[in-house]
N, C-alpha and C positions, 0 to 999 in steps of 0.2 A: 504493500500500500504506500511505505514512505517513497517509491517509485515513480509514482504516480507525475504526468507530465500538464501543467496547465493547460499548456498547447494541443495536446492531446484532448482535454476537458473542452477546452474551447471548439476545437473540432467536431467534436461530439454535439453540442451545442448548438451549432451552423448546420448538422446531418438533423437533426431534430427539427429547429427551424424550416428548414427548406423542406421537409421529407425527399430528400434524397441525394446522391454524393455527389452530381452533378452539378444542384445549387450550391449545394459545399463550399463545390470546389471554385464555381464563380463568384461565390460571396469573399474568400479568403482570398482569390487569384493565384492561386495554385493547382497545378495539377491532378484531376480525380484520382491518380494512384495514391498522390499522397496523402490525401483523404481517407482512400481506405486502408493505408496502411496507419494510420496514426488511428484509426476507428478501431483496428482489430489489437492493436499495443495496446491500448487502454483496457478492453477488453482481458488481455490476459493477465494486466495488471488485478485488474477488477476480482478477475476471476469469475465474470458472471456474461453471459450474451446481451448485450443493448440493444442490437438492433436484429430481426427477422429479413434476413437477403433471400430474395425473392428473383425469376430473370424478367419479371414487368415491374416489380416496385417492392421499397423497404419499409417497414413501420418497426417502430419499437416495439419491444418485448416489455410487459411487464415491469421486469424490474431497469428495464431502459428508460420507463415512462416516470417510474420513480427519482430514479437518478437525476431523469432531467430537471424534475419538478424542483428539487433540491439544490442543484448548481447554477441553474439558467438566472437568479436572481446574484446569485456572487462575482460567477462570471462578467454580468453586464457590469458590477461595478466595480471589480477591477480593469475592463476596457474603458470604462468610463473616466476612470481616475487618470489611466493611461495615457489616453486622450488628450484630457485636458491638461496633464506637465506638458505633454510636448508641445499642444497650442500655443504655453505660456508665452510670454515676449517674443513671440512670431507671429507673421502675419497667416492669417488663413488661407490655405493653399490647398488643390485636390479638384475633384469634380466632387457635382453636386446632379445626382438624378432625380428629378423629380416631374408627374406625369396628373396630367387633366385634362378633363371630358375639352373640347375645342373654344365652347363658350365662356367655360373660367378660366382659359386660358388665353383669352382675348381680354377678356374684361380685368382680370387681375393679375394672371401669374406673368404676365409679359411686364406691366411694369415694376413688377417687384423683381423680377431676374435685372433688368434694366436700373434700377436704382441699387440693388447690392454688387452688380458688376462696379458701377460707377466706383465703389468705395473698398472694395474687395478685387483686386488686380490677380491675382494670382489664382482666384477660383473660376474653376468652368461651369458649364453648366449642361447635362443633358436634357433636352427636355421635351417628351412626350406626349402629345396631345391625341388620345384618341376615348371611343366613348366603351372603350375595353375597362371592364374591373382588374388590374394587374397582380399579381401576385407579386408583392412587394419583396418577399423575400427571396422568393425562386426568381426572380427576375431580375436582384440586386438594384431597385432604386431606394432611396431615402425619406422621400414622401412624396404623400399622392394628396391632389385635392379632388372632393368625391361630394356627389351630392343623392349619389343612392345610397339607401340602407344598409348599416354597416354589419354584416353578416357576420365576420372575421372576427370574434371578442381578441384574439390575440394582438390587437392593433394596438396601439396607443392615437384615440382621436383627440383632439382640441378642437371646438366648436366656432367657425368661422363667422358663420349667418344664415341667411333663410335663402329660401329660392323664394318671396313672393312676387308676381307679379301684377302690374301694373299695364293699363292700354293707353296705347299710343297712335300716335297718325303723322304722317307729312301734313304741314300747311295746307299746300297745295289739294290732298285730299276734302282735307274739311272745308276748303274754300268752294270746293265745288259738289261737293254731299253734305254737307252741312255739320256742326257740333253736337252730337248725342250731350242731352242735358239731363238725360234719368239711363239706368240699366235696362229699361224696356227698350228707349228708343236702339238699343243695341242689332237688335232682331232685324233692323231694317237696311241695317250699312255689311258692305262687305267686311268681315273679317278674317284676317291670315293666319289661318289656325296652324300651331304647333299640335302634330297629330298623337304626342301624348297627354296636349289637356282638351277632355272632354268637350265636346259639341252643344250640350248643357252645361253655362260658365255658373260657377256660384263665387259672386262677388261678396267683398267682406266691406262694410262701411263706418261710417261713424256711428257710436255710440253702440255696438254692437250688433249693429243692423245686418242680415244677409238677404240677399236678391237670389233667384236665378234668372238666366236666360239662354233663351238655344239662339245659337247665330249659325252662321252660315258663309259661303261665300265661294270665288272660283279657285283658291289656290290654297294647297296645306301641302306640309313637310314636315320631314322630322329632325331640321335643323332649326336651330333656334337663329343663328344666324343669318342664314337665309329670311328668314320672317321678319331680320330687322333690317333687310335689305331691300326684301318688297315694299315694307313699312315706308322705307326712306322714299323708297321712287314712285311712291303715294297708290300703292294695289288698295290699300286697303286699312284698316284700323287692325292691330296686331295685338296679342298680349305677350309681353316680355320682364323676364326678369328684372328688378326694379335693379338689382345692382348696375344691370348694362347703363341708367341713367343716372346712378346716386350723384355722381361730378357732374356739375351743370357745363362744367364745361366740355365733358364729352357727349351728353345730349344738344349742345349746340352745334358741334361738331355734327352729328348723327342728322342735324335738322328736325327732329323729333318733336312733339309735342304733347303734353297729359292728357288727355281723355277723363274724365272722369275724376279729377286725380283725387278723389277722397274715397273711391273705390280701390279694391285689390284682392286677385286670388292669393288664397293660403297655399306657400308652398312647403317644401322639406327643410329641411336643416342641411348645411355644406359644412365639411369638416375638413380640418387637413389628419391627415393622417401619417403614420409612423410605423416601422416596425420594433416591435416590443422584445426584453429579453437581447437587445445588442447596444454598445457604446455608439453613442452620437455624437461623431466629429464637433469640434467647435464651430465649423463653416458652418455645419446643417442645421445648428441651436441659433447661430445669431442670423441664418435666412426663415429660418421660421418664424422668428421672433418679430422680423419685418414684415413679413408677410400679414403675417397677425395684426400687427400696428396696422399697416396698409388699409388693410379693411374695416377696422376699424375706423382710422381717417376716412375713409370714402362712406360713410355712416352703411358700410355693407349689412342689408337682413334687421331683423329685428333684434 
């Protein structure tokens, strides 16, 4: 037992993590033999089997699922400690992965890569945009911004803001269809539905008031971006996430204008997200950290 190799623990750890030698081996940047040979040392150190090798997939053994339950909280904070002496009096330096659905990554994570670049010279950045839920660890990024339900409890989330939305129109729309002045008159103007919110809109108003109404219209998609494209070049009245306007100064930009604006649908919650159970570079605590502020500045969600 006094044998026993950290490195080897750690390894173990990342095979746990990822469910398999292959994430392992890209999470460490080592090679998958040496993955499984620092799996099977441990192993005979241990004197016990951790993991069930299989020729389509590995899961731990019993007393592998125990072990882990038991190191995976020590290990992070010894990578954590790790971590942060060598940060000390350097500058932050490395890449930085992180990945979001196309719309938070227009509306937020491009400025916020853009302002820690500005200040942080020596970090890269990878960065992801698709409407794929990724496996964070088998896939080796750092965080994710995510506005579906978080399935995963092994994540570590922190709570960004809402998805509510808000409708909208070009000028030029409403100059020649007129100003919807109640959620009835809604029923009568085209609208460019985002084909995941329902055809029956339930608006949320003041004082706790809710409407519904069914609209309709000649164009839907399942981009949100596209809708604030039609929006702009005046198809039609749209609902969009309020964060896309929260800065007046990018709904001037957009040409955009409120509708309604003491109406709004109730959306989800957007999170950023973590993997749990590993050391987080200094880079990836002080982008998060902006991130977080960012949105908050742009008074993002509720």
């Amino acid at each position: 037992m006094d044998g026993v190799d950290l490195n080897d623990v750690v390894t173990f750890v990342r095979v746990a993590e990822g469910s398999g030698l292959t994430p392992a081996a890209r999470a460490l940047g080592v090679p998958k033999s040496t993955v499984s040979r620092a799996l099977a040392r441990l192993e005979r150190q241990l004197g016990v089997r951790l993991v069930q090798r299989t020729t389509r997939a590995l899961a731990l053994t019993d007393a592998g699922r125990a072990y882990y339950e038991r190191v995976r909280g020590s290990v992070a904070g010894v990578l954590d400690a790790t971590a942060d002496v060598v940060d000390m009096g350097t500058e932050p330096r490395g890449t930085i992965r992180v990945t979001a659905p196309l719309d938070l990554g227009e509306a937020l994570l491009a400025e916020a890569v853009a302002r820690f670049g500005a200040t942080y010279h020596e970090v890269r950045f990878d960065v992801v945009l698709t409407p794929r839920v990724v496996d964070l660890v088998a896939e080796g990024f750092d965080l994710a911004l995510r506005a579906a339900p978080l399935a995963d409890s092994t994540l570590v989330a922190r709570r960004v803001g809402s998805m509510d939305a808000g409708l909208f129109a070009a000028p030029e729309y409403l100059a020649r269809r007129g100003t919807p002045t109640k959620v009835a008159d809604l029923a009568e103007h085209d609208v460019v539905r985002f084909v995941r919110f329902d055809a029956r809109l339930v608006l949320h108003g003041p004082k706790d008031a809710q409407e519904a109404v069914t609209v309709g219209g000649p164009v839907q998609t399942d981009d949100l971006l596209f809708v604030q494209r039609m929006v702009s070049l005046g198809a039609g009245i749209g609902l969009l996430p309020l964060f896309f306007s929260s800065c007046a100064e990018h709904t001037m930009r957009k040409g955009l204008v409120r509708v309604l604006p003491d109406w709004a649908m109730r959306g989800g919650v957007v999170h950023l997200v973590a993997p749990s159970a590993r050391q987080e570079p200094r880079r990836v605590r002080l982008f998060r950290e902006l991130l977080l502020g960012l949105a908050k500045e742009r008074g993002f969600g509720r």
